[in-house]
Phi, psi and omega in degrees: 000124181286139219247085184240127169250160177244128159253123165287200193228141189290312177293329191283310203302335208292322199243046177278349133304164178042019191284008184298001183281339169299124180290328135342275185310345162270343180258349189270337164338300175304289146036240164313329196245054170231016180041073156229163198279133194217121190242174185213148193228171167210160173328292188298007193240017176247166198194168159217147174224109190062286159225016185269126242226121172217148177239134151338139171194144189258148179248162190240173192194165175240170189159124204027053179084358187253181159234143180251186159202141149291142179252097174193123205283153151222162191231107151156179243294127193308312167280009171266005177270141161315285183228138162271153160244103129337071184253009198297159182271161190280161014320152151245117214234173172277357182280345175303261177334326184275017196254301212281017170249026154261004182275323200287327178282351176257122188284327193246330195291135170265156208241118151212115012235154204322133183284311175302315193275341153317317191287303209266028177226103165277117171341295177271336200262302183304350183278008168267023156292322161289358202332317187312318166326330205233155182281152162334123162223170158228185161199116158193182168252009204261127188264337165271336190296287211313237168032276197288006183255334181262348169285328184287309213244000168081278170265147153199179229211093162272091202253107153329141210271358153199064158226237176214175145055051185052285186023101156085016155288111181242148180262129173209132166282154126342061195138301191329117169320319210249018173323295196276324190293343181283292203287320213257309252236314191286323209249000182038079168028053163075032209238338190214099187307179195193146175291069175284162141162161243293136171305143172236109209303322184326332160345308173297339162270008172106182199242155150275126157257113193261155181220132165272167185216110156093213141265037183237142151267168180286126168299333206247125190251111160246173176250147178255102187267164173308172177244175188298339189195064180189145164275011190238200204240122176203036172202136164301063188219120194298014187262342204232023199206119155225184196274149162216171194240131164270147159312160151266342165316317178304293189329303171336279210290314215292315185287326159307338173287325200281322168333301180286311169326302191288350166302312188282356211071011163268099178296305206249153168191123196247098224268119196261157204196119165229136200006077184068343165275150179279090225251341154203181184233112165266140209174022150277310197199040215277120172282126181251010162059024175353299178293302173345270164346296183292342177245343157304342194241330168096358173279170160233085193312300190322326188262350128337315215257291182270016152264335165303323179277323139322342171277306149345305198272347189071042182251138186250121174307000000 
């Protein structure tokens, strides 16, 4: 029986049953009820000994439509697994960084998606590979480069270069009182880069989450609206998640990003879009919004999802 582990997030593990809003939890479902063997981890539970790369890990199981773990560790060696998914969620922190150099020790496992190239792709600062794609941007810490970005484009969107889920996105006009103090607070006084760029008003009918597989984008699309009292998308809740559509001009442009992703080693990737620009690229933990998808489309993403990754893996369905 063939062998897949999850490096998971400390909260999904805390709360992993009944977890569906986790794109985790569908696949690994899927999995499981493929009768293959499917364990699970977190950052703190990996090590190395001498140069052998190992994780602590709980085996999953299913029972009544649901998933469990046994909580009983087992250790072990990282390359006896087929494929790892590698998801913990950002920060990407130094406790991050330090899970994807115990990866640099695994030899035989596939990797998805690859930890060095997660290490070496910043979400916000690496989506200007795309720059044609994308609205006017900068990445700097200079409180006159910013000044002189808001004078040009009026509106912009300030972001940290390594966190999720909108978390610390701040928004400013022109004229806004509160300017400098906003800019000294996001660069911690000219101290910490940051992700400017050009407001895109369209923000306001919501974000397209487009997914890559591979080379392929996904046909299947939702839009992320903003809440009553925010311009961004920032709870996970189906009142605020609806069905889209790509153009084919998206489509088009979107598979050459995924064709370069995947070159680099990011198979999965979830490409965030306001009127055809790309505003960021995720590729930590990238939410494919599985239930959504699934009860709008009438599909099973999820099992769609792991026969590309079995296949991938050299793995027999």
């Amino acid at each position: 029986m063939k062998k897949i582990l999850f490096i998971i997030d400390k909260l999904e593990l805390k709360y992993f049953e009944f977890n569906k809003l986790v794109t985790n939890f569908w696949l690994i479902k899927s999995f499981l009820d493929r009768k293959l063997e499917v364990f699970i981890t977190t950052i703190p539970n990996l090590s190395l000994k001498g140069d052998i790369a190992y994780a602590k890990c709980f085996e999953s199981f299913t029972a009544d439509g649901n998933i469990f773990y046994k909580n009983i560790p087992h250790d072990i060696q990282i390359d006896n697994f087929d494929l790892v998914m590698f998801r913990p969620d950002p920060p990407v922190d130094i406790d991050y960084i330090n899970a994807t150099y115990i990866f640099d020790f695994v030899k035989k496992a596939k990797v998805v998606n690859s930890p060095s190239s997660i290490r070496d792709f910043n979400e916000k600062l690496h989506s200007v590979y795309f720059k044609e794609l994308m609205s006017n941007n900068i990445v700097t810490a200079s409180l006159k480069d910013i000044e002189e970005f808001l004078s040009i484009h009026k509106e912009i969107v300030l972001k940290p270069l390594n966190r999720c889920f909108g978390s610390g996105v701040m928004y400013l006009y022109e004229g806004d009182p509160n300017t400098r103090t906003i800019i000294n607070t996001m660069t911690n006084n000219e101290t910490t880069l940051v992700m400017v760029q050009q407001f895109i008003p369209e923000v306001k009918q919501g974000d397209k989450r487009v997914l890559t597989l591979g080379d392929k984008v996904l046909k299947y699309c939702i839009k992320k609206l903003p809440t009553g009292d925010d311009f961004k998308f920032n709870t996970h809740n189906d009142d605020f998640i609806i069905k889209a559509e790509l153009s084919d001009e998206e489509s088009e442009n979107f598979t050459k990003v995924a064709k370069k992703l995947n070159s680099i080693g990011i198979s999965m990737a979830g490409l965030d879009v306001i009127n055809g620009k790309i505003i960021e690229v995720n590729v930590t933990s990238p939410c494919y919004f599985i239930k959504e998808i699934n009860n709008l489309f009438n599909v099973h993403l999820e099992d769609d999802i792991c026969s590309f990754l079995l296949t991938e893996s050299l793995l027999s369905l």
